[in-house]
C-alpha positions as CSV (number, residue, x, y, z in Angstrom):
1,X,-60.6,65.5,111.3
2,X,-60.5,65.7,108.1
3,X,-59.2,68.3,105.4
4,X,-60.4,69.1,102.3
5,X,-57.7,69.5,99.7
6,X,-58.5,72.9,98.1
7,X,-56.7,73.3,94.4
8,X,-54.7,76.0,93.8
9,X,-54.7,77.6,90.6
10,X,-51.0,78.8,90.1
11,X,-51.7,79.6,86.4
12,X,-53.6,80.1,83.7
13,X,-52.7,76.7,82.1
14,X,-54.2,75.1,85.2
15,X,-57.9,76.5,84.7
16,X,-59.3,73.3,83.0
17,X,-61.6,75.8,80.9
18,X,-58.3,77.3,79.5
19,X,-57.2,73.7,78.7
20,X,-60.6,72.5,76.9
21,X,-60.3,75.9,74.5
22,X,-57.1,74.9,73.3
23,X,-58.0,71.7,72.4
24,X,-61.3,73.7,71.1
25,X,-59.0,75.6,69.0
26,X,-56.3,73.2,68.0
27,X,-59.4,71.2,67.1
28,X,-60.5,74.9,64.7
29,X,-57.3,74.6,63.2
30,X,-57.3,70.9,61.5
31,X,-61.3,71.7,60.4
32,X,-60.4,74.7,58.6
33,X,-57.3,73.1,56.9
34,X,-59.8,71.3,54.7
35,X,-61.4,74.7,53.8
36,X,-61.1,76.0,49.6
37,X,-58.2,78.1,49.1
38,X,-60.4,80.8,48.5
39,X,-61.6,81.1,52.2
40,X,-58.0,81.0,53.6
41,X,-58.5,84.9,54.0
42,X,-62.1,84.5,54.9
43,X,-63.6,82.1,56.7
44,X,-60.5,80.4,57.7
45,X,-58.5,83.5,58.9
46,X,-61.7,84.9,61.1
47,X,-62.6,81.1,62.5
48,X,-59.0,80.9,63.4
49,X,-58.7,84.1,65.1
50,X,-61.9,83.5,67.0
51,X,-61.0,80.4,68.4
52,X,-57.3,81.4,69.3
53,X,-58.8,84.0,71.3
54,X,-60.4,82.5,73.4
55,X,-58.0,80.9,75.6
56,X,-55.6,84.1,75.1
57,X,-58.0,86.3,76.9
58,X,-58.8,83.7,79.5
59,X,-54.7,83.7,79.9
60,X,-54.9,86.7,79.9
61,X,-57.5,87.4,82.0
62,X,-56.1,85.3,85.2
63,X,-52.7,86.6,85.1
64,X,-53.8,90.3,85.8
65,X,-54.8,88.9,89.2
66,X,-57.4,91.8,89.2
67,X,-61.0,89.5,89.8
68,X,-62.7,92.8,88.0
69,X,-60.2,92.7,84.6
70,X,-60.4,88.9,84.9
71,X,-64.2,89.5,84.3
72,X,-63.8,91.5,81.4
73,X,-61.4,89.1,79.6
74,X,-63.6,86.0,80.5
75,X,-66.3,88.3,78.9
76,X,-64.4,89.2,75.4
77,X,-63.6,85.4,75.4
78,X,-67.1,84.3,75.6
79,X,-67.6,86.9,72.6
80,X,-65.0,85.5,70.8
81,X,-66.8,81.9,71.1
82,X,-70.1,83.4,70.0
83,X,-68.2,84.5,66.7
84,X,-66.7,81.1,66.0
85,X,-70.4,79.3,66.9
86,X,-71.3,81.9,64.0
87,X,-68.9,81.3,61.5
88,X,-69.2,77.6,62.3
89,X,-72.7,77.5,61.9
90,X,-72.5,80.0,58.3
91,X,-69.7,77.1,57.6
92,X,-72.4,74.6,57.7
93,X,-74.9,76.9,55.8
94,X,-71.9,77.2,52.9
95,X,-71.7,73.4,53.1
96,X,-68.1,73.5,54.0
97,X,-68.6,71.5,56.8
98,X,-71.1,69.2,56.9
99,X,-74.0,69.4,60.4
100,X,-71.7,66.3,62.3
101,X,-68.4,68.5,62.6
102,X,-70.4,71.7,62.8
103,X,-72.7,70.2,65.5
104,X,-70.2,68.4,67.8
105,X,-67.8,72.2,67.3
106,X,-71.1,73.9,68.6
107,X,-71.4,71.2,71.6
108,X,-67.6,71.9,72.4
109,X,-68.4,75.5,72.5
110,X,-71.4,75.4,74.5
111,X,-69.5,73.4,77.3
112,X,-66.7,75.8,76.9
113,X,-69.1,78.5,77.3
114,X,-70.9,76.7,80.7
115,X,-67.1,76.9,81.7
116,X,-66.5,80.3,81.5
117,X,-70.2,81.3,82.9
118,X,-69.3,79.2,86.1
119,X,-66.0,80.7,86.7
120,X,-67.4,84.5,86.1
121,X,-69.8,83.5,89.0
122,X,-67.0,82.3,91.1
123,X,-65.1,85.5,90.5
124,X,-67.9,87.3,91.2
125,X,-69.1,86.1,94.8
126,X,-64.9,87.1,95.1
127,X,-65.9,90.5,95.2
């Protein structure tokens, strides 16, 4: 017989969605260096803070152990990703990126996104 090998999820920086809005984020970081001055506390600052969140409440989220809080965080992250597809896409608009980085960010988030849907339908056939 044989066994499936489950894989067990001893922390957050095992969930490969965690993982992926890092590098989502990192990735947020290094576009926004290239910004005007004048959007450093604009643009910049509410781009960064969107993206940063996002893996911070899915940490977040997985280490209250609770599959209901987990929900919620996983939620408010998927908010914070909808703000960064916004400011990404106003970015574009403002021609401060041009529609190859601002398309490819937007195709990172939407996987990112598919990510976080999946998992909040896993946690939720938990309950």
């Amino acid at each position: 017989m044989v066994e499936k090998q489950r894989t067990s999820i001893q922390s957050y920086r095992d969930l490969k969605v965690w993982q992926r809005a890092m590098d989502m984020t990192v990735r947020t970081y290094e576009i926004t260096r290239r910004f005007p001055a004048e959007e450093q506390y604009g643009l910049v600052s509410q781009m960064r803070r969107a993206a940063a969140s996002v893996p911070a409440n899915i940490a977040e989220g997985q280490a209250r152990r609770s599959p209901k809080e987990f929900l919620q965080m996983l939620g408010i992250a998927r908010g914070s990703l909808a703000e960064l597809e916004t400011f990404v896409s106003l970015s574009e608009r403002l021609g401060l990126i041009g529609s190859e980085i601002g398309g490819s960010v937007l195709e990172e988030c939407a996987e990112i996104n598919r990510m976080i849907n999946g998992l909040m339908r896993a946690l939720s056939n938990r309950q």
